[in-house]
N, C-alpha and C positions, 0 to 999 in steps of 0.2 A: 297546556292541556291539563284540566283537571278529572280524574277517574277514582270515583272509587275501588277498580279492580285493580292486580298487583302489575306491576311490570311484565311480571311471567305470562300473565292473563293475555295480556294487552298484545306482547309480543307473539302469542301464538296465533291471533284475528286476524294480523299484518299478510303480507302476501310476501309468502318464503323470498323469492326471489329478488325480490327488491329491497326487503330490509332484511337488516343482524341486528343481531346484542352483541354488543363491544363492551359492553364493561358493567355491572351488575344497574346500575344506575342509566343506564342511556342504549337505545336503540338508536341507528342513523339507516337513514337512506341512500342505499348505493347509487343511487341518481344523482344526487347529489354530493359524493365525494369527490372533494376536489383533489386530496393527495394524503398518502399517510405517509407521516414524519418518522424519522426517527429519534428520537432526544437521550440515546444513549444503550446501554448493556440491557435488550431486549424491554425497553420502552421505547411505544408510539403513541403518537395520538392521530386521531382524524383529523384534516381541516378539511371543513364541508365549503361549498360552491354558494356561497351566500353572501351579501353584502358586506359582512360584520367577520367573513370568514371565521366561522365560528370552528372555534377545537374541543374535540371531544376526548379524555384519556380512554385508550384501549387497553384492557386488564391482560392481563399477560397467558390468561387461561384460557380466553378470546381470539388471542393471535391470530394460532393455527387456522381457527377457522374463517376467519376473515382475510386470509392472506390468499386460501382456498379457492375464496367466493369470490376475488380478484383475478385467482390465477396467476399469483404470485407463489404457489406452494411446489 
């Protein structure tokens, strides 16, 4: 997807419930997670439900709230 507006923009249009910001660079679709990893001393990343199982890194300032939106907090 190409946008001239910022991430920030982009990510406010999105419908709350369904998407986050996990790491200053990437928004993912809770619909499409398929599991978050762990890779160590408070690193995760996403792997989304996609063919190519794509991984996304989760910023560590991101966590909390994504862990939240899970129900994992």
């Amino acid at each position: 997807l190409l946008a001239d507006d910022s991430l920030d923009v982009l990510a406010r249009r999105l419908k709350t419930e369904t998407f986050v910001r996990v790491h200053r660079s990437a928004v993912i679709n809770l619909d499409f997670l398929h599991e978050l990893e762990r890779e160590g001393d408070r690193k995760y990343t996403a792997v989304l439900r996609d063919t190519n199982r794509t991984r996304v890194s989760v910023a560590r300032e991101r966590l909390p709230d994504l862990k939240a939106r899970l129900g994992l907090a």
